[in-house]
C-alpha positions in Angstrom: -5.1 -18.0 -7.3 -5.1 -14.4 -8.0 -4.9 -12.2 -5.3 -3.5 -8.5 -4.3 0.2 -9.2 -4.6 1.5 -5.3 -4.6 0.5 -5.7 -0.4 2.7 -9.2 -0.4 5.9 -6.9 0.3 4.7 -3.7 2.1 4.5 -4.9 5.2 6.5 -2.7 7.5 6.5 -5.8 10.3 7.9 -7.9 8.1 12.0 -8.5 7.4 14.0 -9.7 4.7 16.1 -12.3 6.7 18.1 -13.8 3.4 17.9 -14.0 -0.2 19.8 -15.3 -3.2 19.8 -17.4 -6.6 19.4 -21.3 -6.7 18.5 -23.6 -9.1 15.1 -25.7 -8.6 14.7 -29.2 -9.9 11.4 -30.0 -11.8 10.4 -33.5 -12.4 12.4 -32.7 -15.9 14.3 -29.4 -16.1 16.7 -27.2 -14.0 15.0 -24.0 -13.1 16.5 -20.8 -12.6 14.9 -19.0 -9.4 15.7 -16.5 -7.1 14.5 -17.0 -3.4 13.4 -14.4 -1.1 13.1 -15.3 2.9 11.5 -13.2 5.3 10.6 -13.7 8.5 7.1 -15.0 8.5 7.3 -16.8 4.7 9.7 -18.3 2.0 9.0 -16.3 -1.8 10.2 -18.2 -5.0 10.6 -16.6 -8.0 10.7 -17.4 -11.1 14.3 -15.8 -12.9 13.6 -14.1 -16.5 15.9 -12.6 -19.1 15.1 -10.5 -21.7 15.7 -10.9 -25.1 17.1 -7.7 -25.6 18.7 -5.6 -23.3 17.6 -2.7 -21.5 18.2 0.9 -22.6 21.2 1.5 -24.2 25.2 0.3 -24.5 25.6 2.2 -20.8 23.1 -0.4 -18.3 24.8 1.1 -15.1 22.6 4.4 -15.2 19.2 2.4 -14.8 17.4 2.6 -11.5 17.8 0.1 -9.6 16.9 -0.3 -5.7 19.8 0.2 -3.2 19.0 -2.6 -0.8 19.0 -5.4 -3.7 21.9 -7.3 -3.6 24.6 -6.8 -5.9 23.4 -9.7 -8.2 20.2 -8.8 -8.0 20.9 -5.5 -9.2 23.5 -6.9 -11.7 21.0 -9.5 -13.1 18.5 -6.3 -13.4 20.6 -4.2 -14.9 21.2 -6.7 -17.8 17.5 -6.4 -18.1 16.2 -9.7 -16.5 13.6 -9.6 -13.9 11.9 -11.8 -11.4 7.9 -13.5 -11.8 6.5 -14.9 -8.3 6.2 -18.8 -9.1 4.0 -19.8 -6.8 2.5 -18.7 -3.3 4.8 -17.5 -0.7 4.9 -20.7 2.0 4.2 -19.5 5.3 7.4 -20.2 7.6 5.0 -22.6 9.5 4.1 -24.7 7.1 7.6 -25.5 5.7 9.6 -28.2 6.4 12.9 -28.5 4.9 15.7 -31.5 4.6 19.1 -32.1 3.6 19.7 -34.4 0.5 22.7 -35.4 -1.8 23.7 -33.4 -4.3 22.5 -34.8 -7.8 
């Protein structure tokens, strides 16, 4: 559903309590994704690399935001980028559970 997502992050209520890479199982694949959890919902995204790199041979002068996280900014620098996979999931709607590792 297509909707104003340049509002989803604005919020000034709304904190960025953890984030951080994980890999999601589809029925068939691995997934690379990069998880976002503020306090009132969960984001997945989806983790994309570029073909070719960024700018030139020196990647530490592109702009990057301060309060990513080092691998964040890293993984940005080396000119990949995140896609929002699916709708963020409201913090009361999710339930989560432990399960053994594959």
């Amino acid at each position: 559903r297509e909707n104003s997502s340049e509002n989803i992050l604005s919020s000034v209520n709304r904190l960025l309590l953890h984030e951080g890479k994980l890999m999601l199982a589809e029925s068939t694949r691995l997934l690379d994704v990069y998880l976002f959890l503020f306090d009132d919902f969960l984001l997945i995204t989806k983790i994309k690399r570029n073909k070719k790199k960024y700018g030139g041979s020196d990647t530490s002068l592109i702009p990057v935001c301060p309060s990513l996280t080092p691998e964040l900014q890293s993984f940005m620098r080396e000119g990949g980028f995140c896609t929002v996979l699916d709708q963020p999931i409201p913090l009361d709607r999710l339930i989560l559970k432990n399960v053994e590792p594959v």
